[in-house]
MARROMAR-178721 format. One record per residue (C-alpha): x negated, y negated, z negated; residue in one letter. Coordinates in pm, whole numbers, padded with zeros to 5 digits, always signed. Last residue first. Layout:
<atoms>
XYZA
...
</atoms>
This chain:
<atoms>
-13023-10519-12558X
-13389-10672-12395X
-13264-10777-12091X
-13500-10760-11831X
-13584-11097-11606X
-13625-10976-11236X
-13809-11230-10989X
-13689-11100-10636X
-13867-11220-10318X
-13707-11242-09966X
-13932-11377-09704X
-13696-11560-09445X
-13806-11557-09066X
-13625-11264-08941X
-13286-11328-09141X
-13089-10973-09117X
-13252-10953-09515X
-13079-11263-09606X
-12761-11103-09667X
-12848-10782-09846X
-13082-11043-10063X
-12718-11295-10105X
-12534-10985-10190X
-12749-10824-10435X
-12811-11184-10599X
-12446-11214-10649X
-12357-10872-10820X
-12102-11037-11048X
-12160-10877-11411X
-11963-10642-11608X
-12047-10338-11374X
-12410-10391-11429X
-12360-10295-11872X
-12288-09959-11738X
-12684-09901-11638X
-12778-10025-11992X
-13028-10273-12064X
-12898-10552-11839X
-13136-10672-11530X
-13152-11028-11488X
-13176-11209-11143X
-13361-11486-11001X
-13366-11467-10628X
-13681-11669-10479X
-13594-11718-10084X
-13910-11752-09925X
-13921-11986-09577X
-14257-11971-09374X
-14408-12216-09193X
-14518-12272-08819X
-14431-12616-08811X
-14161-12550-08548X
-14035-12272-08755X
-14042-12483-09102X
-13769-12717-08965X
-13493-12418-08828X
-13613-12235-09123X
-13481-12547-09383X
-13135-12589-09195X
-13099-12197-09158X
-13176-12189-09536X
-12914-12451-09618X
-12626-12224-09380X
-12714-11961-09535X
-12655-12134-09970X
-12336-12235-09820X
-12199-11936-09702X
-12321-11675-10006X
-12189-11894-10279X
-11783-11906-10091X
-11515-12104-10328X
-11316-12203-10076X
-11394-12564-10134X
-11740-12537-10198X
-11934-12800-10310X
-12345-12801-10263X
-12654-12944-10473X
-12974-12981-10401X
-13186-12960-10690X
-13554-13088-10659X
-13802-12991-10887X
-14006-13236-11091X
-13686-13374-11322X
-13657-13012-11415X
-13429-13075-11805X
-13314-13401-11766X
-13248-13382-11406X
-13103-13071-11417X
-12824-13161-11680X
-12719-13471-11454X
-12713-13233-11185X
-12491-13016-11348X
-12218-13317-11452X
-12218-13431-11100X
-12130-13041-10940X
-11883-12984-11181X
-11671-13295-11136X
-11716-13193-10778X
-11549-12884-10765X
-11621-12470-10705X
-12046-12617-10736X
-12343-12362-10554X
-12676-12486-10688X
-12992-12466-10490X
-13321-12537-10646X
-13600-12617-10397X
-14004-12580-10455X
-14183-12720-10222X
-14556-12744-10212X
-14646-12397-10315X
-14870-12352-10646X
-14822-11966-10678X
-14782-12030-11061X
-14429-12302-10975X
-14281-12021-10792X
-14312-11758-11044X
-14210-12017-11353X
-13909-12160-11118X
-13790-11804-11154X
-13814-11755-11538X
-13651-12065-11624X
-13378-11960-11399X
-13331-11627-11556X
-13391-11789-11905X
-13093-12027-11826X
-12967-12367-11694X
-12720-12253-11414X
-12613-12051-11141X
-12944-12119-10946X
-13036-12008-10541X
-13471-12119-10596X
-13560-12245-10247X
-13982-12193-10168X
-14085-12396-09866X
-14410-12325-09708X
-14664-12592-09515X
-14402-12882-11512X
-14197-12763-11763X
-13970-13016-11897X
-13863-12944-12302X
-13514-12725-12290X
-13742-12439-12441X
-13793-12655-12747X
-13369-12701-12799X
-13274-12342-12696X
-13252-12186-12409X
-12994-11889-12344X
-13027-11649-12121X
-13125-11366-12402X
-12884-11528-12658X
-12629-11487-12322X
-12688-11161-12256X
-12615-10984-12645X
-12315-11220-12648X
-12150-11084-12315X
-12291-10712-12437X
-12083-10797-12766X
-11750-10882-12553X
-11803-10595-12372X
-11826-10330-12668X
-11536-10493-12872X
-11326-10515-12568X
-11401-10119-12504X
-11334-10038-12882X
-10971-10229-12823X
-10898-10046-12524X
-10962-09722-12699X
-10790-09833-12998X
-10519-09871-12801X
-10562-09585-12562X
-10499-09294-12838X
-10238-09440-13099X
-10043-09556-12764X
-10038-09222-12625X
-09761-09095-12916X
-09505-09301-12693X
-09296-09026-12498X
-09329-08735-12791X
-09254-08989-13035X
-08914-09129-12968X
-08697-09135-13209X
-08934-09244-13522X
-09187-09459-13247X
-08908-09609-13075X
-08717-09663-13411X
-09054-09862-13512X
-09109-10065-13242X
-08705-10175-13242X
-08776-10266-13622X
-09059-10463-13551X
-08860-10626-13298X
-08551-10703-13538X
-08806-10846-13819X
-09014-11080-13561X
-08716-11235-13432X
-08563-11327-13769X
-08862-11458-13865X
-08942-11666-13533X
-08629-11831-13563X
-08574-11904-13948X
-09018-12045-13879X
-08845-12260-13610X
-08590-12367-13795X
-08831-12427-14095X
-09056-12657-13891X
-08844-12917-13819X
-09113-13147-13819X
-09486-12985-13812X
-09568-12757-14097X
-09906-12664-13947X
-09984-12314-14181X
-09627-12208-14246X
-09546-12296-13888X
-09832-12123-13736X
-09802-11831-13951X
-09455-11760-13826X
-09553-11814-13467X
-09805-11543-13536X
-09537-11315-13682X
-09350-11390-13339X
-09656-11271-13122X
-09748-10973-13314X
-09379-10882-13304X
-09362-10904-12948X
-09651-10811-12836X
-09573-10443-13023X
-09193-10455-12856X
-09382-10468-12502X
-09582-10190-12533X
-09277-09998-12673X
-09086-10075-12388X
-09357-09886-12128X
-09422-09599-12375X
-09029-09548-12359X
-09035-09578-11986X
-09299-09336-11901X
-09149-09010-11894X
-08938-09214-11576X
-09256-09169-11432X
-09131-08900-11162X
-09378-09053-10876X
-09628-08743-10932X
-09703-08860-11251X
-10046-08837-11175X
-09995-08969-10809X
-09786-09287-10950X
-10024-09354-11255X
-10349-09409-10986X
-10169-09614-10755X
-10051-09846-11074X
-10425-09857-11176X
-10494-09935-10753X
-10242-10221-10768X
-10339-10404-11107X
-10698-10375-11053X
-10634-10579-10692X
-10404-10792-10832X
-10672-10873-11112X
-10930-10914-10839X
-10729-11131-10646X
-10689-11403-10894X
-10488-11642-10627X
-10630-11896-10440X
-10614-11781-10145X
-10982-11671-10038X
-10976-11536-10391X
-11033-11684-10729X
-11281-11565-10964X
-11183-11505-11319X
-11138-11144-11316X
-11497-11083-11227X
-11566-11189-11576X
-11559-10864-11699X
-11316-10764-12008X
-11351-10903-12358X
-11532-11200-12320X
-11318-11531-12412X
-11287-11628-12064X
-11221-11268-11952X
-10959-11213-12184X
-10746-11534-12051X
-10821-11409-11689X
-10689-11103-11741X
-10383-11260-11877X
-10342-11437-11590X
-10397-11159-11340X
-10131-10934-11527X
-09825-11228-11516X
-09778-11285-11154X
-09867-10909-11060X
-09647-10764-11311X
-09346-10964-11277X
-09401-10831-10918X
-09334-10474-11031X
-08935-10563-11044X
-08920-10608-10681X
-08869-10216-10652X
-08604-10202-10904X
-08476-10549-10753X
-08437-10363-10408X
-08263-10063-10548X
-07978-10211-10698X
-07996-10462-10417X
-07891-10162-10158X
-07677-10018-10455X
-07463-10325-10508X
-07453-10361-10110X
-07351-09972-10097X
-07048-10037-10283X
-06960-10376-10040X
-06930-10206-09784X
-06692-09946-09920X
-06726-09613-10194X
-06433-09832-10444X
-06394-10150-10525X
-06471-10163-10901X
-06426-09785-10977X
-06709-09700-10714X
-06917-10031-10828X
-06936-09938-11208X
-06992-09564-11114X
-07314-09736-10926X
-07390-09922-11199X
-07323-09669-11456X
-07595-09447-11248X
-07445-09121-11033X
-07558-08767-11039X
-07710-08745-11358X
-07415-08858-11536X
-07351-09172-11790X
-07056-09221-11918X
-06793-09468-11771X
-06455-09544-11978X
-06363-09813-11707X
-06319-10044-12033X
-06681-10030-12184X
-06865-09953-11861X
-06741-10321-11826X
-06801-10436-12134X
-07164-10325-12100X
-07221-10416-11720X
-07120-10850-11837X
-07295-10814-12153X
-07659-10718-12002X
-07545-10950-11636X
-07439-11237-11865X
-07744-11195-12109X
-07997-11147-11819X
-07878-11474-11663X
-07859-11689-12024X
-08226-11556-12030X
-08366-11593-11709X
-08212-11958-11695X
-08361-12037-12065X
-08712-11915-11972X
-08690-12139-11608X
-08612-12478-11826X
-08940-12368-12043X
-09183-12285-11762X
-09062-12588-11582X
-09107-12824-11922X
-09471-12649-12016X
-09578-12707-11598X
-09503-13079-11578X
-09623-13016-11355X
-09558-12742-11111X
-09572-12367-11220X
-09849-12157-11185X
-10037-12229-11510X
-09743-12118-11755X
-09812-11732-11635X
-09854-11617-12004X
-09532-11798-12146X
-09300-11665-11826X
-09418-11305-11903X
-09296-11270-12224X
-08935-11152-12108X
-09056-10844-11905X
-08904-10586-12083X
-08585-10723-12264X
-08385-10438-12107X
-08570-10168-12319X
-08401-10290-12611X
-08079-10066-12517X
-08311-09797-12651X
-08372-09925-12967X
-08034-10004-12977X
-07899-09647-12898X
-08205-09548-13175X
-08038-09748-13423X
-07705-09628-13391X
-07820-09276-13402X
-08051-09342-13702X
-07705-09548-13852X
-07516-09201-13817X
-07197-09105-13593X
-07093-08742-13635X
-06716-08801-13623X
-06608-09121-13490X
-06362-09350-13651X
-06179-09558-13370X
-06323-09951-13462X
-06284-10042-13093X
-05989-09838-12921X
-06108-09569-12695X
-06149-09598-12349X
-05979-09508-12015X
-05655-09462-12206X
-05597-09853-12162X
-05549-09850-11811X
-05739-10072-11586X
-05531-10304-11344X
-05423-10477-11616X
-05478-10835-11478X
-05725-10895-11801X
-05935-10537-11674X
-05876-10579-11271X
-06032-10949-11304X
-06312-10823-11567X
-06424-10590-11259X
-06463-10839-11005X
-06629-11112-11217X
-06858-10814-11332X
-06877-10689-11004X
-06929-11058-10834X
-07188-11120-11133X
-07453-10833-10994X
-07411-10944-10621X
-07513-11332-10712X
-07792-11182-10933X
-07911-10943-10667X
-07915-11154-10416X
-08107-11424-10645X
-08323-11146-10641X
-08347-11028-10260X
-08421-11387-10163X
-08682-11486-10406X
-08909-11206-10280X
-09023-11359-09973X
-09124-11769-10101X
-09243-11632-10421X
-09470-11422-10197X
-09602-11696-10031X
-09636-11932-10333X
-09868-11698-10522X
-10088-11609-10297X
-10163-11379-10016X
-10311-11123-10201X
-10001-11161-10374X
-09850-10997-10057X
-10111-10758-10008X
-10037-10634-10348X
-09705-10575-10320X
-09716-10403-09978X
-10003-10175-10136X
-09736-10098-10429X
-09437-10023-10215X
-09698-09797-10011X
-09763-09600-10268X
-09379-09537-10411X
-09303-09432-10043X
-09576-09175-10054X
-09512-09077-10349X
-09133-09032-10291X
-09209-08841-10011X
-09018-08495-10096X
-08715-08715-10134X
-08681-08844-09788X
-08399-08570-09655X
-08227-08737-09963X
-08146-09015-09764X
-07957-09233-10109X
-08126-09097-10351X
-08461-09141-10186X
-08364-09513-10208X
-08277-09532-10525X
-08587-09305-10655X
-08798-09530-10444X
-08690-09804-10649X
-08747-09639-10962X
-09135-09532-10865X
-09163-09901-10797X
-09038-09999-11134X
-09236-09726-11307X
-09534-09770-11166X
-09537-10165-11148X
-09417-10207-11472X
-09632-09945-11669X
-09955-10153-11510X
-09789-10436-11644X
-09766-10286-11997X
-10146-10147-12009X
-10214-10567-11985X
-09943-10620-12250X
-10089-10339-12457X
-10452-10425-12415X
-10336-10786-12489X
-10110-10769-12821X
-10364-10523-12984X
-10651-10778-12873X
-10494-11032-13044X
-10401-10881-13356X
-10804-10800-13336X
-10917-11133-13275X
-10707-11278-13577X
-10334-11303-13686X
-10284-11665-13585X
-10481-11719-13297X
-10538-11426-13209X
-10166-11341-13202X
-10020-11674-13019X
-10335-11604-12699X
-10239-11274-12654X
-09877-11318-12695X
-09849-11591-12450X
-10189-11652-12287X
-10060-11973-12110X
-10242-12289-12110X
-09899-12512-12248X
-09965-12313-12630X
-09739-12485-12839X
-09482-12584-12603X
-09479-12235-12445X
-09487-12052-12762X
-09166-12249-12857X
-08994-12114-12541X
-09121-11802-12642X
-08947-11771-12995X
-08614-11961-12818X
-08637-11712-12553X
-08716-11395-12823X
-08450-11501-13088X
-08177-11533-12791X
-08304-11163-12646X
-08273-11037-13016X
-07914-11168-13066X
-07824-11029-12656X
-07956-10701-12796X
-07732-10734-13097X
-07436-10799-12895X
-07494-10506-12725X
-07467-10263-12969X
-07153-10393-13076X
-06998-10322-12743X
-07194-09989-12699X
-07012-09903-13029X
-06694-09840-12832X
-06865-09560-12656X
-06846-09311-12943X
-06484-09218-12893X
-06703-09051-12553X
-06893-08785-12800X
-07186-08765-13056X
-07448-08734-12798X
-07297-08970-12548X
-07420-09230-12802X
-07743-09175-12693X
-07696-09198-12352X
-07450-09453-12293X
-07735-09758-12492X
-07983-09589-12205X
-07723-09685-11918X
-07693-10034-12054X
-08033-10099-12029X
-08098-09922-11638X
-07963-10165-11387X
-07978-10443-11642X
-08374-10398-11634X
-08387-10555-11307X
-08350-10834-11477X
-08614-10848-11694X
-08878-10736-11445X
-08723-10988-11159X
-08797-11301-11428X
-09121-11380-11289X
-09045-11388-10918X
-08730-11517-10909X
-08758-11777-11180X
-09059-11895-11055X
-08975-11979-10721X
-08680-12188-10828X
-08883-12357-11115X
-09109-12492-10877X
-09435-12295-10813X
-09756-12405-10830X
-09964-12252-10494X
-09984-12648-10382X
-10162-12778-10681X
-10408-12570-10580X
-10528-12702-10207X
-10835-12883-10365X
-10996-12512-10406X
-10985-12523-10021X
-10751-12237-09867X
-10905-11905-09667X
-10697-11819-09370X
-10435-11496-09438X
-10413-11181-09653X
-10360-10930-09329X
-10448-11133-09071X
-10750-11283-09220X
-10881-10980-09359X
-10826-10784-09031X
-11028-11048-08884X
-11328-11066-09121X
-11356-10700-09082X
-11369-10714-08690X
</atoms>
């Protein structure tokens, strides 16, 4: 009944061979990993309004401005990522750029807060979109959490699904969104240059304006910064798109950004000439729309996809979060669960972690987690400037040709994002002070993983002298590879002189499976590996289906089957959670088998 509900919920199981058919073309892609930046148009603008609403309307004119130097910081971030891309084709974006370049710990910084980031996306996006709607049927407004939940379960079932699928859903309602976004604009700059819009509506550019200060100027750009969320994820989710993956990932970067910059200069002018300021009863969009073409059809279209890209915005999240997990996980610093594929392909644990943490932010918050978006862009801004400074370093270091327009690039990126971090932090403090408390949290936490990782493997580990060979019923040995916990296994069964003693080795691909038996025959040439490929990645199904084979044979001789489970035992009880529990699921497996003795040879970790 479980195994049903699986399969009609997240779908049949694909064969690891079946990969290269989850890439995405650039199409896909662009919907799917750009939504978080463009989405951000619906609220960008609005915060640049805000501020300068503080000093008085004749201070709108500088939105203009403004927003040219948010477009000059989104062209230094796409050409700064597109040259990430090239230079590091195996994704890991600003992770992978800072520790590169700047060290393990600039790396980690750039990680913990990208992977904090996506959770941030997902909450606050989702909790947005149900604002929208909830807006719109207010007698609905008193489940917003509930609504905000089940966005994010419907989310994560449909990456659960895989990475194509859900491309192939939610590219609809954002290229819906962009074609609805630039019929306003195109709409709206028709009435302007026909002089349909009076003049009075807004003041004159260069109008002096009483009160106006550079920190206020600053912090309307800081906060008009916010729209560039989302950017970076493109260079960490490089590995889904088609080959040549660097060249899609790169086309699909430039299309997000000339898009976002139309749509971010496109709603600015606009709310520039209608004269709009912000309210809290209606968004500049949504006044954008009413003074457009007034409360028709076509009104509650713009707000319909308003709220649908708000919503759709999370996925960013889910294509880029599992990637970068996995990227961490390889080089130790958060459990290696996060590298296992599921049934489709996709890195369902990280969806998984990424749907529950987001769960978790919505109920605190209560599903009003616009408190949030300042700590959200300020997470991104950090990546940002870790990840261009490392660029810098790269090209100083490497010199490779034309190096010094690239280092001009990455410079002048880096400075205007480390000065967006800091107004954030200056203006802003009450919103983002958390970031000086989970950082180095996170960071202590990687530290402490990745040195129980090293602490395990010098205890599995065999070195040259150990490598040496070591010299009825049917003993089978289930092994994950040449270690101490093997060693120590094949030891037991060897002392209790049985005739047959079987390795088993589970292999994800065949390349894998030939170069591990060509390591087990030089180090147990006396003990016979047998050695199975899974397609769909199973370790459990294989390794039953070989013991049914072997008790179905030792039955009619009247001999027994024992199942020798090597497994190590960490030090500390937290250290378990860092480790797949595979030998607790193969012996709760086998125990249901009548004629299977189950023995377990323990090897205890000694820090």
């Amino acid at each position: 009944m479980k195994s049903s509900f699986k399969r009609y919920v997240i779908g049949k199981p694909l064969r690891s061979d079946a990969l290269g058919e989850q890439k995405l073309s650039k199409t896909k892609a662009l919907a799917i990993l750009s939504s978080d930046a463009l989405s951000s148009v619906a609220y960008g603008p609005e915060q640049i309004l805000i501020v300068l609403m503080t000093v008085g309307t004749l201070a709108l004119w500088y939105s203009l401005p403004i927003a040219a130097g948010v477009v000059i910081l989104l062209v230094a971030l796409i050409l700064s990522y597109r040259q990430v891309i090239f230079a590091y084709p195996h994704g890991g974006g600003a992770y992978v750029v800072s520790r590169e370049n700047l060290g393990v710990n600039a790396g980690l910084v750039a990680g913990g807060s990208l992977l904090v980031d996506y959770i941030l996306t997902v909450a606050v996006s989702v909790s947005a979109g149900t604002d929208a709607i909830t807006s719109a049927f207010p007698s609905l407004h008193p489940y917003n959490v509930p609504i905000a939940i089940f966005f994010v379960v419907f989310l994560t079932i449909l990456n659960l699904r895989g990475v194509t699928e859900s491309a192939s859903i939610l590219a609809y309602p954002v290229y819906l969104f962009v074609g609805v976004m630039l019929l306003l604009i195109g709409m709206g700059l028709y009435h302007v240059a026909t002089g349909q819009v009076p003049a009075e509506l807004h003041p004159k550019v260069g109008t002096p304006v009483a009160g106006i200060s550079l920190f206020i100027l600053l912090k309307a750009y800081a906060s008009g910064s916010s729209a560039l969320t989302g950017v970076e994820a493109i260079s960490n989710a490089i590995p889904n798109f088609k080959n040549p993956a660097p060249n899609n990932a790169a086309k699909t970067l430039l299309a997000m950004g000339a898009i976002l910059a139309v749509l971010f200069i496109g709603i600015v002018s606009l709310a520039y000439f209608y004269g709009i300021a912000p309210t809290a009863e209606a968004t500049v969009v949504s006044q954008l729309a009413e003074a457009s073409v007034g409360r028709n059809l076509f009104y509650y279209i713009v707000q319909g996809t308003t709220a649908m890209i708000l919503v759709l915005a999370a996925n960013t999240g889910y294509s880029a979060f599992p990637l970068l997990a996995v990227n961490l996980s390889k080089d130790g610093f958060i459990p290696r669960i996060f590298q296992i594929r599921g049934d489709r392909l996709g890195y369902s644990n990280g969806i998984l972690m990424l749907g529950a943490a987001a769960i978790v932010l919505i109920i605190l918050f209560d599903g009003a987690t616009e408190h949030l978006i300042p700590l959200y862009a300020v997470g991104v801004f950090i990546p940002f400037t870790l990840a261009q400074t490392g660029m810098m370093r790269k090209w100083w270091r490497d010199k490779p040709k034309g190096w010094i327009a690239k280092f001009t690039i990455n410079t002048i990126g880096a400075a205007i994002s480390f000065i967006v971090a800091m107004m954030f932090f200056v203006t802003k403090m009450p919103q983002v002070w958390p970031v000086f408390i989970f950082l180095p949290i996170i960071i202590f936490l990687f530290h402490r993983i990745k040195l129980h990782y090293q602490a395990v493997g010098e205890q599995l580990r065999l070195n040259h002298e150990e490598l040496a060979a070591i010299e009825g019923n049917v003993f089978i040995v289930p092994v994950a590879g040449i270690t101490k916990v093997v060693e120590n296994s094949l030891h037991y069964a060897k002392s209790l002189h049985v005739e047959k003693v079987i390795a088993f080795y589970v292999a994800f691909d065949q390349a894998d499976a030939k170069a591990f038996e060509e390591k087990w025959k030089a180090w147990q040439p006396d003990v016979r590996l047998v050695t199975y490929y899974s397609p769909y990645r199973s370790i459990t199904q294989p390794l039953i289906k070989f013991i049914d084979k072997v008790e179905h044979q030792c039955t009619k001789t009247g001999h027994k089957v024992t199942v020798v489970i090597p497994q190590f035992l960490p030090k500390k009880g937290w250290h378990h959670m860092l480790h797949n529990q595979s030998s607790l699921l193969i012996r709760t497996t086998l125990l249901f088998h009548r004629n299977v003795v189950i023995m377990t040879v323990p090897f205890h970790l000694s820090k």
